[in-house]
KEVOLO-478440 format. One record per atom (N, C-alpha, C): x, y, z; atom name; residue in three letters. Coordinates in Angstrom, 1 decimal, m for minus. Layout:
u:v:w:atome:residu
X:Y:Z:CA:ala .
...
***
This chain:
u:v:w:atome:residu
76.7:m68.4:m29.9:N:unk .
75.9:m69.3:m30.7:CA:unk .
74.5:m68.8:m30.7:C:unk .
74.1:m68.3:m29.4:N:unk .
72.4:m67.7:m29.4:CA:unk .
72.4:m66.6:m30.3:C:unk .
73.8:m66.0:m30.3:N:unk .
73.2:m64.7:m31.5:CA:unk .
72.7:m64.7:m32.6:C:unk .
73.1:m65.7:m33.0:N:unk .
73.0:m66.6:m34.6:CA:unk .
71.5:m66.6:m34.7:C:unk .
71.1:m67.9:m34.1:N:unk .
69.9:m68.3:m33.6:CA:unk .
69.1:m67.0:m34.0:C:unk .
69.6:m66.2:m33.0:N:unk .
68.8:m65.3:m32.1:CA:unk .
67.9:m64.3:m33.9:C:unk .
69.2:m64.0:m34.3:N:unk .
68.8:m63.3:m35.9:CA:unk .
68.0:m63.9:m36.5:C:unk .
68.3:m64.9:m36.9:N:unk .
67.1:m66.1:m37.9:CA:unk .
66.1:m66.6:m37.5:C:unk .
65.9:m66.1:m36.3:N:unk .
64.5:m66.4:m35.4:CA:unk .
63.0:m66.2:m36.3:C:unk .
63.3:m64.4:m36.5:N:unk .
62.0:m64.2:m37.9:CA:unk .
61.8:m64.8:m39.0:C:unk .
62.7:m65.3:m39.5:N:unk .
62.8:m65.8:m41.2:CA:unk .
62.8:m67.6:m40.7:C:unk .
63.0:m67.9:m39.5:N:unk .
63.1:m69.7:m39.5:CA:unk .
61.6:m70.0:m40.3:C:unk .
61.1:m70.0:m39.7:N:unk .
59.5:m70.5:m39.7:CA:unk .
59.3:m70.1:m41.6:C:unk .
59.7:m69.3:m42.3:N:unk .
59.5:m69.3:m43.3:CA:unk .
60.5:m70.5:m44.3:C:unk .
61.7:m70.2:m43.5:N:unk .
62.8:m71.3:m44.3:CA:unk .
62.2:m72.6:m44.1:C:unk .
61.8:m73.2:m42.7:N:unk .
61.1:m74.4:m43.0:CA:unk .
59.6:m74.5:m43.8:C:unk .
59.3:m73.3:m44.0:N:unk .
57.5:m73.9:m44.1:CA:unk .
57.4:m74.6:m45.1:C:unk .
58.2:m75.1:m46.4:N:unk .
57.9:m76.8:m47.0:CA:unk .
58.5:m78.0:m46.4:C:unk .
58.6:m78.5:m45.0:N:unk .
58.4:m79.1:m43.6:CA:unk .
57.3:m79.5:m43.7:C:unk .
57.3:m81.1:m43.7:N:unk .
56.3:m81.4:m43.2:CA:unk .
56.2:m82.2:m42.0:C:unk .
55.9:m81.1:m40.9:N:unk .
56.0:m81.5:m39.2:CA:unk .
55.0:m82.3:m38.8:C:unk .
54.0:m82.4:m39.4:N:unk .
53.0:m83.5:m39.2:CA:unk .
53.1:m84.8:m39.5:C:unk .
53.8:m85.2:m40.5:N:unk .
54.2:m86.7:m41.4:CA:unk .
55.6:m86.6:m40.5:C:unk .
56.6:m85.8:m40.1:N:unk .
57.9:m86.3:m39.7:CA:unk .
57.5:m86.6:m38.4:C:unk .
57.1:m85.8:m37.6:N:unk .
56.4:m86.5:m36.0:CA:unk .
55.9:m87.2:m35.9:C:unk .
55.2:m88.1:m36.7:N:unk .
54.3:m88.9:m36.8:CA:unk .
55.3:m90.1:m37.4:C:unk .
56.3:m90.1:m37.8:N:unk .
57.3:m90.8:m37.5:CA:unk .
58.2:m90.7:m36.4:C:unk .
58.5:m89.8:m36.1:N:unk .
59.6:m89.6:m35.2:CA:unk .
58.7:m90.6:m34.0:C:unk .
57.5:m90.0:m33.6:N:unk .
56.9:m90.7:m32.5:CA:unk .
56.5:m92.6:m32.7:C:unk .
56.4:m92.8:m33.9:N:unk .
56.5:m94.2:m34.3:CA:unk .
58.0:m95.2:m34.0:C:unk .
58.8:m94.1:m34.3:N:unk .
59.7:m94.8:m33.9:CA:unk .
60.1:m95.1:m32.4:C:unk .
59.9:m93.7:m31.2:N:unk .
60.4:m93.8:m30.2:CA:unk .
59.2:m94.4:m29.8:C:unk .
58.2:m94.6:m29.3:N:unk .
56.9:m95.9:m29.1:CA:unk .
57.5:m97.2:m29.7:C:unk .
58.4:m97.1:m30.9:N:unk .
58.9:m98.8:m30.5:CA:unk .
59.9:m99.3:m29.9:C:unk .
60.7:m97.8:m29.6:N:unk .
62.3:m97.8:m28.9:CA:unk .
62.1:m98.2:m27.1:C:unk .
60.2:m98.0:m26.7:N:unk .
60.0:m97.7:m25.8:CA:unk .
59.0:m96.4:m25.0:C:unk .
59.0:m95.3:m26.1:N:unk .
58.6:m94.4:m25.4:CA:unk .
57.2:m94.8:m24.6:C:unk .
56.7:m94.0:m23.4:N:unk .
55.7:m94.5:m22.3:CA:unk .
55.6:m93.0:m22.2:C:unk .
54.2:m93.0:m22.1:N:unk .
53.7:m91.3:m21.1:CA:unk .
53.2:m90.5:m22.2:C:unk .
53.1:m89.5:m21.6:N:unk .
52.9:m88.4:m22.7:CA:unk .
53.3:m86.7:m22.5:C:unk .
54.4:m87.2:m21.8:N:unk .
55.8:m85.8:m21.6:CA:unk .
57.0:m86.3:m22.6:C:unk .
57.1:m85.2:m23.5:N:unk .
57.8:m85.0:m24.6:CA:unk .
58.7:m83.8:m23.7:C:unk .
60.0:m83.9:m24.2:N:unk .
61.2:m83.1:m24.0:CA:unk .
62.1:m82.5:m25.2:C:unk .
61.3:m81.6:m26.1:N:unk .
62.1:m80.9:m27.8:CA:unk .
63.0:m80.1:m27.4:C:unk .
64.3:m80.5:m27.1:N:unk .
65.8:m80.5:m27.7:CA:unk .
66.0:m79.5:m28.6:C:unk .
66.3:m78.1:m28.4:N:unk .
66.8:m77.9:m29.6:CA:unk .
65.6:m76.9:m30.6:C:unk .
64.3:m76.6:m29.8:N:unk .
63.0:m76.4:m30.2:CA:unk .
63.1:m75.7:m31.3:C:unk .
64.3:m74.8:m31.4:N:unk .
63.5:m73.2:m32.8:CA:unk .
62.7:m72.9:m32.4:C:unk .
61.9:m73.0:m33.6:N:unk .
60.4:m72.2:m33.0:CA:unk .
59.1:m73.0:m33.0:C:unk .
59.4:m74.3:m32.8:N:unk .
58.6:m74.9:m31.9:CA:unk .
57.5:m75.4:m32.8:C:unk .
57.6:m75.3:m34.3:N:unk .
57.1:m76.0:m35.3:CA:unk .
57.0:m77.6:m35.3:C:unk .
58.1:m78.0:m34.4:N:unk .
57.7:m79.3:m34.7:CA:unk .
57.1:m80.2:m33.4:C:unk .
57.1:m79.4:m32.5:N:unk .
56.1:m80.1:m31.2:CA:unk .
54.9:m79.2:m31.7:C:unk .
54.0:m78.6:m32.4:N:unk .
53.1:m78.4:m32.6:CA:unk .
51.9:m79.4:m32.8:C:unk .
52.5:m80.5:m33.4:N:unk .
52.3:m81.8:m33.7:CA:unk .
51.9:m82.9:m32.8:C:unk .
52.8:m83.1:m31.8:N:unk .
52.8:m83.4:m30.5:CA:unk .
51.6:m82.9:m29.3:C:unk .
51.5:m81.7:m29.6:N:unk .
50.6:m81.2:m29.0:CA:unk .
49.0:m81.6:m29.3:C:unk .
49.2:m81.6:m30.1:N:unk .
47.8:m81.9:m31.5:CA:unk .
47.5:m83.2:m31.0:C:unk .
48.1:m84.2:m30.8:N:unk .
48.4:m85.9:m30.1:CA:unk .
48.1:m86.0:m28.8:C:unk .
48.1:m84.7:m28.2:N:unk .
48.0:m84.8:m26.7:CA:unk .
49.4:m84.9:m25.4:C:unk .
50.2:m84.8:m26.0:N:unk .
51.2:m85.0:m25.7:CA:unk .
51.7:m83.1:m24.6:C:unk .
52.2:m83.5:m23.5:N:unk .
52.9:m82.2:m23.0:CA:unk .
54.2:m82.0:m22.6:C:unk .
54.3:m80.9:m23.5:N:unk .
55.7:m80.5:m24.5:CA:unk .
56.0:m79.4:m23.5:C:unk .
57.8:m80.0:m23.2:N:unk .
58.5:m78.9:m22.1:CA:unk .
59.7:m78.8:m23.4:C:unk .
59.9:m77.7:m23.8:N:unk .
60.7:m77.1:m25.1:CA:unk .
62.0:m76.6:m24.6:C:unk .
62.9:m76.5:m25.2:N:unk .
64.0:m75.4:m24.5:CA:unk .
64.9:m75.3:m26.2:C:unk .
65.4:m74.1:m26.2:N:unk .
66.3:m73.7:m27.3:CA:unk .
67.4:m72.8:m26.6:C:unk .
68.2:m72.7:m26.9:N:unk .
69.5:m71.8:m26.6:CA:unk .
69.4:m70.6:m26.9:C:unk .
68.2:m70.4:m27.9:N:unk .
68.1:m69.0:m28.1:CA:unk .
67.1:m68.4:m27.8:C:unk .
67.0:m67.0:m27.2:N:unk .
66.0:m66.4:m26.6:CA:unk .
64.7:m65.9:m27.0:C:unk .
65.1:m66.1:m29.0:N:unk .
64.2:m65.3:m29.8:CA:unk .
63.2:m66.6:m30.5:C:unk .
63.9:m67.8:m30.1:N:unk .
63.4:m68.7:m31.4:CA:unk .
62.5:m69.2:m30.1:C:unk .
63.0:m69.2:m28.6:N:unk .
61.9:m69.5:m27.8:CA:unk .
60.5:m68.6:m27.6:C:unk .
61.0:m67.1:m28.2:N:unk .
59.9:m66.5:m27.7:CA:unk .
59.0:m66.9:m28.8:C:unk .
59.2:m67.2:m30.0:N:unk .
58.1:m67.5:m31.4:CA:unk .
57.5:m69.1:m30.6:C:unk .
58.6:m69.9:m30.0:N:unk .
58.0:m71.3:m29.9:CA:unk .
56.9:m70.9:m29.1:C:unk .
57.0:m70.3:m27.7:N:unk .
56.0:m70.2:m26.7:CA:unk .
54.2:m69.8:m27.8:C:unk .
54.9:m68.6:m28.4:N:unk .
53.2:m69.0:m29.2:CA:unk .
52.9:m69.7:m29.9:C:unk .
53.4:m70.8:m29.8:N:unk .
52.5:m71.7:m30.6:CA:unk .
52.5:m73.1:m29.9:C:unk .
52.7:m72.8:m28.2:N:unk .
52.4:m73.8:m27.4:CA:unk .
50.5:m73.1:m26.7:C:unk .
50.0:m74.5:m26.2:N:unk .
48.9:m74.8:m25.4:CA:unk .
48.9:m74.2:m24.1:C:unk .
47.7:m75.0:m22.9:N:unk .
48.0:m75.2:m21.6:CA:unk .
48.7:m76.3:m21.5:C:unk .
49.3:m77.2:m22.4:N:unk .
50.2:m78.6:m22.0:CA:unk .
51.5:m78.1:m22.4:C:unk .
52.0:m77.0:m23.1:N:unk .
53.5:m76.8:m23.0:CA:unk .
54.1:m75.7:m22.2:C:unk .
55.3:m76.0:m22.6:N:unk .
56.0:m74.7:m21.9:CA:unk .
57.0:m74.7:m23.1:C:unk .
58.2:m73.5:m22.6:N:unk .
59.3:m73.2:m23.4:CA:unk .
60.2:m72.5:m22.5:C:unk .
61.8:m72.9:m22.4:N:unk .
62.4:m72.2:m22.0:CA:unk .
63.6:m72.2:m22.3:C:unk .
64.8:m70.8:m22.4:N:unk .
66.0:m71.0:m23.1:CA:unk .
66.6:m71.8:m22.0:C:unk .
67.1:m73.0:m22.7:N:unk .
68.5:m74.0:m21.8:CA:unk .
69.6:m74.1:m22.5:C:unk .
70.5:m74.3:m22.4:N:unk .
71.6:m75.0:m23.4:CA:unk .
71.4:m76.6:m23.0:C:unk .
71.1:m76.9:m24.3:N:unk .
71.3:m78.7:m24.2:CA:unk .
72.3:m79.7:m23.5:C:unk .
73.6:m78.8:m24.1:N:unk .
74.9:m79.7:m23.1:CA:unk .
74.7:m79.9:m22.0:C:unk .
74.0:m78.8:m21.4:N:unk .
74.0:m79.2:m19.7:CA:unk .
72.6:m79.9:m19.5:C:unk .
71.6:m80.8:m19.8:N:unk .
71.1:m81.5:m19.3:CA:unk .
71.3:m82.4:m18.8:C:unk .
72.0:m83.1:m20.0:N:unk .
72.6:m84.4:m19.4:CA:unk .
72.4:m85.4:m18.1:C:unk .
73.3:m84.6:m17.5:N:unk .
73.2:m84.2:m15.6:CA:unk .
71.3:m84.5:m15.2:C:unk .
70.9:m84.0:m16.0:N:unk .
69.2:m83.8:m15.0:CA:unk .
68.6:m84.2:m15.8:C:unk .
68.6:m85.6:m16.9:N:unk .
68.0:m86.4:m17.3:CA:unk .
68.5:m87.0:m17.9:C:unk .
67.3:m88.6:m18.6:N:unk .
67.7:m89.7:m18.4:CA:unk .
67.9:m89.5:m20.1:C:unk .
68.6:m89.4:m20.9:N:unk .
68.8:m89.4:m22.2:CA:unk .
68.7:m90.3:m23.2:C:unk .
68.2:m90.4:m24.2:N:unk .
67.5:m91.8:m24.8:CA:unk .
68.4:m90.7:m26.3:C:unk .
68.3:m92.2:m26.9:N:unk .
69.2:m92.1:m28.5:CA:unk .
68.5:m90.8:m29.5:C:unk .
69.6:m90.5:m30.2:N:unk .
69.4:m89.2:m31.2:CA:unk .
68.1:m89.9:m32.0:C:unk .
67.4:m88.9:m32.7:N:unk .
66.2:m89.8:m33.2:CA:unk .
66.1:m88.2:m34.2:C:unk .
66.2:m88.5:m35.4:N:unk .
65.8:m87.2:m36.3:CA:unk .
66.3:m86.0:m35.7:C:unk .
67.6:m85.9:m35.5:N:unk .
68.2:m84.7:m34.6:CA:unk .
67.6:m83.7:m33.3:C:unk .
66.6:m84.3:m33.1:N:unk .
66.3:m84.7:m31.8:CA:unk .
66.3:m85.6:m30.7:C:unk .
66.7:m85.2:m29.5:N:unk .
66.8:m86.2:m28.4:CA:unk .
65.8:m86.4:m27.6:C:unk .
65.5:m87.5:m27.4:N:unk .
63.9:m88.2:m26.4:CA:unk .
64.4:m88.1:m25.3:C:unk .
64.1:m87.8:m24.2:N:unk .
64.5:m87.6:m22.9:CA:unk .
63.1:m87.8:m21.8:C:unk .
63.5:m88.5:m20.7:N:unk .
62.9:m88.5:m19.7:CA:unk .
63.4:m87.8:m18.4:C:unk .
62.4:m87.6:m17.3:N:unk .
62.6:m86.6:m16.7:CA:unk .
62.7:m87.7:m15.2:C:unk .
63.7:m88.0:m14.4:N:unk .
63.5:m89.1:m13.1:CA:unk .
62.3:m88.4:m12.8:C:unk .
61.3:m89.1:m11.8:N:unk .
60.5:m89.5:m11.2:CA:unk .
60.0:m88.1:m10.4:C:unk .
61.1:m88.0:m10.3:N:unk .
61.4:m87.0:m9.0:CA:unk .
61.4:m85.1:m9.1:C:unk .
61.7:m85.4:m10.5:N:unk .
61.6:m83.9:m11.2:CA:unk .
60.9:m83.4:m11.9:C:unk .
60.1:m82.9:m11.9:N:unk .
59.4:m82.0:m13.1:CA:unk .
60.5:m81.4:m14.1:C:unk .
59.9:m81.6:m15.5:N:unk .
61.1:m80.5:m16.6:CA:unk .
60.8:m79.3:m16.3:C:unk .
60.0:m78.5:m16.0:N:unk .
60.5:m77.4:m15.6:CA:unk .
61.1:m77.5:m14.2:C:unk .
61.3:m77.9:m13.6:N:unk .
61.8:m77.7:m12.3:CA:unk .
63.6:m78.1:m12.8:C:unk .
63.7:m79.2:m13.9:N:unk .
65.0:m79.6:m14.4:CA:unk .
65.9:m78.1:m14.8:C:unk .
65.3:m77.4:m16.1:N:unk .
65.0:m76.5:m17.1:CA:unk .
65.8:m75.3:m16.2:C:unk .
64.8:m74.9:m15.1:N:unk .
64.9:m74.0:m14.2:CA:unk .
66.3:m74.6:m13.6:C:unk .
66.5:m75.3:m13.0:N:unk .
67.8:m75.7:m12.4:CA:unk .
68.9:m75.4:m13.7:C:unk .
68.9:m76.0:m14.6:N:unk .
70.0:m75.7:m15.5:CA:unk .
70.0:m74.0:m16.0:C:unk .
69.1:m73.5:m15.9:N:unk .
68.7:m72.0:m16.6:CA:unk .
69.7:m71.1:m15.7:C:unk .
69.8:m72.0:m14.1:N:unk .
70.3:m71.2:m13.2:CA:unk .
71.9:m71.0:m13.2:C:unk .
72.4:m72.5:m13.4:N:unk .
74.0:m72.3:m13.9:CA:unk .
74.6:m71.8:m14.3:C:unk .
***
């Protein structure tokens, strides 16, 4: 599956650029603030290339990213801050090392217990 990814890595960012990540985040985040969301550690599911926590970032928000694929993470990482990170995970295995909140615009909201840093999560699953 990362191969895939991995190919369309260069051309994503042009296939989405009539996206508008600014008006959809700005929903997406309206909604989970009334689902509950608290804090300001975001967990992008799924990143590509990280066009749509860019948004997030802009808000203040610190954005720990992960994609399956190795190419679409390396485009996300430039276009994170000092508040993000990025790293390839496969999604199915989080589960296990966090607290999972409802699909929300094909993204999943996720909390991190108490106890864990996401990259400390990220890193543990990276290792499997």
């Amino acid at each position: 599956m990362a191969a895939a990814y991995d190919a369309f890595a260069p051309f994503y960012d042009a296939f989405t650029a009539d996206y508008n990540h600014d008006s959809w985040m700005a929903d997406v985040e309206a909604w989970a603030r009334a689902a509950g969301l608290r804090g300001g550690r975001v967990l992008d599911v799924a990143c590509g290339t990280g066009a749509s926590f860019v948004p997030l970032l802009r808000r203040g928000y610190d954005v720990c990213a992960c994609d399956i694929s190795p190419a679409m993470v390396a485009r996300a990482r430039e276009k994170l801050d000092r508040r993000g990170e990025a790293v390839v995970a496969d999604m199915r295995k989080l589960e296990d090392a966090w607290e999972v909140g409802d699909w929300c615009e094909g993204r999943r909201w996720a909390r991190a217990p108490e106890s864990r840093s996401p990259r400390r999560v990220l890193e543990a699953d990276d290792a499997s």
